[in-house]
C-alpha positions as CSV (number, residue, x, y, z in Angstrom):
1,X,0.0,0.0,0.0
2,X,1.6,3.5,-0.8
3,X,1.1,6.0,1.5
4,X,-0.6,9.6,0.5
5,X,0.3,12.9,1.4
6,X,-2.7,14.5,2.4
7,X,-3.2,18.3,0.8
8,X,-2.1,20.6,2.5
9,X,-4.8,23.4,2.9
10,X,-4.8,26.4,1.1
11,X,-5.4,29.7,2.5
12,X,-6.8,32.5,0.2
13,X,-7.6,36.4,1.3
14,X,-10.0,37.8,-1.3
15,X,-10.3,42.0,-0.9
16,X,-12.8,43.9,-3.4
17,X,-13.3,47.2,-4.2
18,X,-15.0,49.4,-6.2
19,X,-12.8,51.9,-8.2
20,X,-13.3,53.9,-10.9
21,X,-11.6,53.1,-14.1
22,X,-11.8,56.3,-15.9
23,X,-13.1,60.0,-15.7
24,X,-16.5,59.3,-17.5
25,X,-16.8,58.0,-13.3
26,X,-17.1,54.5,-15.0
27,X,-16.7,52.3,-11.7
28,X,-15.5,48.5,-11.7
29,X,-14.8,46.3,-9.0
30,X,-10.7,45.3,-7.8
31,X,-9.2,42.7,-6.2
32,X,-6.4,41.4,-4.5
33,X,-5.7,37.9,-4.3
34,X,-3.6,36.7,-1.6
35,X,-2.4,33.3,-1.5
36,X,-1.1,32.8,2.1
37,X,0.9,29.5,1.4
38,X,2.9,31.1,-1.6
39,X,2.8,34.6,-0.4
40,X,1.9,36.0,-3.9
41,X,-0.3,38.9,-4.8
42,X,-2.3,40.0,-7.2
43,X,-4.1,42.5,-8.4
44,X,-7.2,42.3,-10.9
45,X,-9.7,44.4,-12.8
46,X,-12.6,41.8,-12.3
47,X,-14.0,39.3,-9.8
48,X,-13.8,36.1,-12.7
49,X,-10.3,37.1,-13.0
50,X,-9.6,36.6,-8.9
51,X,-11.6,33.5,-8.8
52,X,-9.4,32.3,-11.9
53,X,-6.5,32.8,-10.1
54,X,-7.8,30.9,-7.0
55,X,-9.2,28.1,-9.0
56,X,-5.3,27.6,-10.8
57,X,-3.7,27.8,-7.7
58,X,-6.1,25.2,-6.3
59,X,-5.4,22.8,-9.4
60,X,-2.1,23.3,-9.0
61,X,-1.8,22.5,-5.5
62,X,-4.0,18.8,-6.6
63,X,-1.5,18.2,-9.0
64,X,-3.7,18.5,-11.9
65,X,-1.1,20.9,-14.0
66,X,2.5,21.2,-13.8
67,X,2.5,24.6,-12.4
68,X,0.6,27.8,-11.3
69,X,-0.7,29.5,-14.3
70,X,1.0,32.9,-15.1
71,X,-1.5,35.6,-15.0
72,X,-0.5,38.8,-16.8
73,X,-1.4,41.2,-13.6
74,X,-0.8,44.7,-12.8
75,X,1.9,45.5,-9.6
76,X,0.5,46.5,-6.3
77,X,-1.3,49.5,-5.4
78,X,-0.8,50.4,-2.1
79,X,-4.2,49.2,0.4
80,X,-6.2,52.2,1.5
């Protein structure tokens, strides 16, 4: 019998925000992602955009790709 690793848990903060995007006052919701066991952050322009990044990071972490996916994602703004 081999023996299995059991999964470590992972630990996601989601922050949203409503921001506006230009000076028509269009507003759109932000996030940052925070993955707790990599210590990686990102920010994104929509909410499908942060759950993609959770649900990658969850497939990765099953061993259902090789890797993380790369997300093209803006640097940090700094938190209000």
């Amino acid at each position: 019998m081999t023996e299995q690793r059991p999964l470590l848990d992972q630990v996601f903060i989601l922050r949203f925000w409503r921001e506006s995007a230009d000076a028509g006052e269009h507003v759109r919701w932000r996030a940052l992602v925070r993955n707790i066991n990599t210590r990686r952050r990102d920010v994104v322009d929509d909410v499908q955009r942060a759950f993609a990044i959770v649900a990658s990071n969850l497939n990765a972490a099953a061993g259902e790709h090789e890797g993380p996916e790369h997300f093209d994602v803006e640097p940090l703004t700094p938190e209000h």
